[in-house]
Backbone as numpy.savetxt, mean C-alpha at the origin, in Angstrom:
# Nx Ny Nz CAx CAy CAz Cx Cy Cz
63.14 14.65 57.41 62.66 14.70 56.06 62.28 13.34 55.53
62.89 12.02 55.98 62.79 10.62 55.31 61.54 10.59 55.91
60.66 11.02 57.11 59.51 10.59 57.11 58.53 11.45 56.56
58.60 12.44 55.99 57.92 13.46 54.89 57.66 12.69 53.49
58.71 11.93 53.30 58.73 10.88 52.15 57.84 10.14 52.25
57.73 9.15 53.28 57.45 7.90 53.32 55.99 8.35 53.50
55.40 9.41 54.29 54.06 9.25 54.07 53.31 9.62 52.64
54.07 10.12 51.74 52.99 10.36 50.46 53.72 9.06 49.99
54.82 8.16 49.90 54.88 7.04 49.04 53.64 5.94 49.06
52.53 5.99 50.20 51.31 4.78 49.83 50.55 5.58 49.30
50.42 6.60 48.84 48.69 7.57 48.73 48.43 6.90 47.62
47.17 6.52 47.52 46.51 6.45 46.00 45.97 7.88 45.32
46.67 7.73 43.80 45.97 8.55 43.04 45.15 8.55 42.87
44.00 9.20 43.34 42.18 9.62 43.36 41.80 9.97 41.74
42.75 11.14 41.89 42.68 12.25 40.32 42.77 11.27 39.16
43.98 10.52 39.18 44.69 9.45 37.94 43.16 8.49 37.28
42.69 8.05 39.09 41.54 6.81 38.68 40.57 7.34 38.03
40.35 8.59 38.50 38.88 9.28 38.30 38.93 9.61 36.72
39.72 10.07 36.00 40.17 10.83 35.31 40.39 9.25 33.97
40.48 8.14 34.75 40.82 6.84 33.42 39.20 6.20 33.46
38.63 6.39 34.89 37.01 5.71 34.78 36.54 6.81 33.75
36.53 8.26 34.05 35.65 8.98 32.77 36.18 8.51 31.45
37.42 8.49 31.47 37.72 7.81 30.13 37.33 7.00 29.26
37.26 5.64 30.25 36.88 4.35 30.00 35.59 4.33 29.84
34.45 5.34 30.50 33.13 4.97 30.33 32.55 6.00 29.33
33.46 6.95 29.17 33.21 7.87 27.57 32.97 6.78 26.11
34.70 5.95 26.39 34.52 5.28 25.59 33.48 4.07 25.36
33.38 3.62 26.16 31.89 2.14 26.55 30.52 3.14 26.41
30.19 4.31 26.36 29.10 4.99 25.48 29.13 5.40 24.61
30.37 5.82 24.34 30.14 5.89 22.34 30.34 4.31 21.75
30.95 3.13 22.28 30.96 1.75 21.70 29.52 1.63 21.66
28.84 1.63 22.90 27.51 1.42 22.79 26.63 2.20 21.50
26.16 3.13 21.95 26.02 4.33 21.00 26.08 4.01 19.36
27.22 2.89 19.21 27.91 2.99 17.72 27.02 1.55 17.37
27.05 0.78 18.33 26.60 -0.31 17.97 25.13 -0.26 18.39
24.34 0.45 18.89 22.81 0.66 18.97 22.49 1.48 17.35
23.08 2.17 16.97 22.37 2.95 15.58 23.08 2.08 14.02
23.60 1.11 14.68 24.41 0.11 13.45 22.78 -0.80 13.86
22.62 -1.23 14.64 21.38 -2.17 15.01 20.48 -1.36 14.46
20.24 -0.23 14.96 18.80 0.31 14.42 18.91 0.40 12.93
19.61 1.06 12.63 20.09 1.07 10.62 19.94 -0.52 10.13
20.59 -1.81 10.70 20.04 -2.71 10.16 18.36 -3.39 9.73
17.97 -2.88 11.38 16.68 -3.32 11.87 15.41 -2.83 10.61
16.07 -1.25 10.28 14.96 -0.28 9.78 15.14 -0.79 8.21
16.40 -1.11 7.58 16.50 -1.48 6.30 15.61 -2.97 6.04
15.82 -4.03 6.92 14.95 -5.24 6.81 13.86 -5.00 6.59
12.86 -3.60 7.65 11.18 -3.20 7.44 11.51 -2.89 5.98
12.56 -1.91 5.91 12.12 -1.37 4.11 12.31 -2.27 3.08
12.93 -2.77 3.24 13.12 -4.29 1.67 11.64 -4.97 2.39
11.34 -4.99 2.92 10.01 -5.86 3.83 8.68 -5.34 3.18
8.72 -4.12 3.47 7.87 -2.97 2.30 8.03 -2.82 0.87
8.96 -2.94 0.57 9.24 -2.70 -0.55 8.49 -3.92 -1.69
9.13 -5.00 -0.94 8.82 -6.00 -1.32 6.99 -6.57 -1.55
6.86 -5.87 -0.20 5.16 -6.01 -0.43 4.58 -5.03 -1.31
5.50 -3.74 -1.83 4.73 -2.83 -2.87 4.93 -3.43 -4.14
5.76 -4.11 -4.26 6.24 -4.97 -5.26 4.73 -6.18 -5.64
4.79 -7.18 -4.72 3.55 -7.61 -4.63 2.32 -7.13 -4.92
1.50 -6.08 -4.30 0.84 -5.26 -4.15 0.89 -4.76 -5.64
1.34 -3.87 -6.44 1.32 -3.21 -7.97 1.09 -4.96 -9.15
1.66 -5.43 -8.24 1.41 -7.16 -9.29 0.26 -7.12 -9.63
-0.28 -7.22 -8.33 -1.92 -7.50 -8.20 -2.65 -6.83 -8.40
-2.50 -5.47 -8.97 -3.20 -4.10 -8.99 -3.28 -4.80 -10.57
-1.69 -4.70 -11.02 -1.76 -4.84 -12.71 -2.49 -6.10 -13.05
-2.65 -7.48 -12.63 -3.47 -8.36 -12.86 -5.13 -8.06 -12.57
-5.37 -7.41 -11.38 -6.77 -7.20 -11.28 -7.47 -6.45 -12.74
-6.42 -5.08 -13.20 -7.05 -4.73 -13.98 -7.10 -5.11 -15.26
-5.94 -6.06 -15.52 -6.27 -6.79 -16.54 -6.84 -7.42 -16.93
-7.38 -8.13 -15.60 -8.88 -9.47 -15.48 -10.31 -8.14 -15.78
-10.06 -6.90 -15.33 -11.02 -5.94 -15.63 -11.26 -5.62 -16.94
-10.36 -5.67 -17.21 -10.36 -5.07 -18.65 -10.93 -6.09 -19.58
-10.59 -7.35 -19.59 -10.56 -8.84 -20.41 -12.34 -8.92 -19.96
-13.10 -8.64 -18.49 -14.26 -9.09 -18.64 -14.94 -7.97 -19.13
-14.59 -6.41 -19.31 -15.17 -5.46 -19.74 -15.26 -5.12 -21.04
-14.48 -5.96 -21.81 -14.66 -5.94 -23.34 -15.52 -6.37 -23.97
-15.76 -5.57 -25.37 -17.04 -5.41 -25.73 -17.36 -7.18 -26.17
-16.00 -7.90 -27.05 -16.09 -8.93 -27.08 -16.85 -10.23 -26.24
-16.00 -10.29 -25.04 -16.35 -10.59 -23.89 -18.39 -10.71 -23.63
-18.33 -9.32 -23.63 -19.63 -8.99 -23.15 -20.84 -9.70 -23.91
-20.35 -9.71 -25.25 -21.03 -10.19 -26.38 -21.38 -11.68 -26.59
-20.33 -12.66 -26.07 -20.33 -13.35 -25.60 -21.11 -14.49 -24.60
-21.05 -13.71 -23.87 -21.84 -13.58 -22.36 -23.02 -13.45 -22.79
-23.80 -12.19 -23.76 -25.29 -12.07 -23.68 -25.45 -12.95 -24.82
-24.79 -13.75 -25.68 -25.40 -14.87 -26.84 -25.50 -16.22 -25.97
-24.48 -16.21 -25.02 -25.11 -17.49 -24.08 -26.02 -17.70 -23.28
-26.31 -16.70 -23.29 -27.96 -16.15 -22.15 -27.67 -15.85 -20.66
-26.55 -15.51 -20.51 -25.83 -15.24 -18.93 -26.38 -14.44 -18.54
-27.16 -13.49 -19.08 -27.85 -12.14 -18.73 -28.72 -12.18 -18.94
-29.40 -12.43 -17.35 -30.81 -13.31 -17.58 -31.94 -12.13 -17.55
-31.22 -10.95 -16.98 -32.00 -9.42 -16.67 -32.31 -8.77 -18.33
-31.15 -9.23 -18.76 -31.19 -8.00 -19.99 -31.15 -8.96 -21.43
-31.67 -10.20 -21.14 -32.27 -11.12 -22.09 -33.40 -10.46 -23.18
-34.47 -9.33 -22.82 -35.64 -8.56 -22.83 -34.95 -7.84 -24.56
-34.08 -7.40 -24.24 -32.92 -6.52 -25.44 -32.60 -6.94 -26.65
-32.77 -8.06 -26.09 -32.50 -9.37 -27.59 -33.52 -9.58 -28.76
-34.98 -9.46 -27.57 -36.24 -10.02 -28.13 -36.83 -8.16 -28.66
-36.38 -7.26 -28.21 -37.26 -5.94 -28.59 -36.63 -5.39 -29.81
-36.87 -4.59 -30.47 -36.74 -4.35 -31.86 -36.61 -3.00 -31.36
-35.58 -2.72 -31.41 -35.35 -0.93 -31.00 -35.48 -0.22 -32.48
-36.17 0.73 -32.97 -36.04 1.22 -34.14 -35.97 2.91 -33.69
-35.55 3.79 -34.58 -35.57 5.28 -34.50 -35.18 5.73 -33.66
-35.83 6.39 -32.95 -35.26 7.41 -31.96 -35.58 6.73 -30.48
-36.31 5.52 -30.59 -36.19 4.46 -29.03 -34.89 4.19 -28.71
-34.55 4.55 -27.55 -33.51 3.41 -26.98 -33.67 2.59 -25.51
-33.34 1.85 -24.87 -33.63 1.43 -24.24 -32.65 1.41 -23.33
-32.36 1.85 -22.20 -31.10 1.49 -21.00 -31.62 1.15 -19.73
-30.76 0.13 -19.28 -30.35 -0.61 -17.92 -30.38 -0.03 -17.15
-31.20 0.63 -16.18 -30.88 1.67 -14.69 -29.98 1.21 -13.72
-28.78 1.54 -13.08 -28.42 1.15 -12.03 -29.57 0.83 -11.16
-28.91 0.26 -10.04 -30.12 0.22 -9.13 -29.66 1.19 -7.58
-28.53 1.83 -8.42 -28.74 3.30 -7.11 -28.97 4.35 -7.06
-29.47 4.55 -8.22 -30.45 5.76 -8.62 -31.57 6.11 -8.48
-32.22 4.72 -7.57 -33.77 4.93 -7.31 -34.21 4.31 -7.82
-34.39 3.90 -9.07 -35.35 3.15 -9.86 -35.52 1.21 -9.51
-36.20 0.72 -9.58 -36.58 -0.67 -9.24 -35.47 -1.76 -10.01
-35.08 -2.39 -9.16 -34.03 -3.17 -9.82 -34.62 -4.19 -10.69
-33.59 -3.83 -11.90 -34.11 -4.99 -12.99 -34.88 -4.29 -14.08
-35.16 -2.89 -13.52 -36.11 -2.00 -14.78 -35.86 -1.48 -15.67
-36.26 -1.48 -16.50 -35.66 -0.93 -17.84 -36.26 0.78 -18.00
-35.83 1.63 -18.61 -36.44 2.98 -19.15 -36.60 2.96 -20.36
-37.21 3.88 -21.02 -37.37 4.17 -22.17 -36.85 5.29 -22.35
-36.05 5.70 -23.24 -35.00 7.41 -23.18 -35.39 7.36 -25.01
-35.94 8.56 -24.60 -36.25 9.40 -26.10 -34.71 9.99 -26.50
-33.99 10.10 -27.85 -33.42 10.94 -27.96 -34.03 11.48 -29.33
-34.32 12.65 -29.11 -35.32 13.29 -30.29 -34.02 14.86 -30.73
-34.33 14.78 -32.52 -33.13 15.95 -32.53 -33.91 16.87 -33.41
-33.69 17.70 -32.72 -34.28 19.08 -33.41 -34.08 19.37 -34.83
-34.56 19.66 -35.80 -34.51 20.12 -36.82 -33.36 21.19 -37.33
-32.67 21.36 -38.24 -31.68 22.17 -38.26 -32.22 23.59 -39.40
């Protein structure tokens, strides 16, 4: 019987090792795992303050553009502009004497008509 003993006293436990490596590498993929979506969650918050920051920027410049829009689109402004003679096209407006039912308007120039031309627009009102 003492040599029935002695041969299982060297065996290595196969089961024990196998059974602490799944262990050990369960745990070293959820460590991983934990610390890849802590990285990505940091990574993705930097783009968004990154964005954010540029919508921030971005609405600045929206609200200044249209304020510079607004400041050259006023009637003031405009008035301005055509007593200094800046409007060298529609200088013509100054010198014509619109009376009655003449008026005179500016054509775009993507409507067809020759750039720089003026129309003549009747507005005539019917009798009541």
């Amino acid at each position: 019987m003492s040599a029935n003993r002695r041969r299982h006293a060297n065996s290595v436990p196969v089961a024990k090792f196998f059974a602490i490596a799944v262990a050990g590498s369960l745990v070293c993929v959820l460590g991983l795992g934990y610390v890849w979506c802590t990285n990505d969650m940091n990574t993705t918050g930097v783009k968004i303050k990154k964005v954010e920051k540029e919508l921030v920027q971005l609405r600045q410049r929206n609200e200044a553009a249209l304020a510079g829009i607004d400041s050259v689109n006023s009637t003031a402004y405009l008035n301005r502009q055509f007593h200094r003679g800046l409007f060298g096209k529609l200088e013509l407006l100054e010198r014509l004497k619109i009376a009655g039912r003449v008026s005179v308007v500016a054509v775009p120039s993507g409507t067809g008509a020759m750039p720089g031309e003026l129309r003549r627009v009747v507005n005539e009102r019917k009798p009541q």
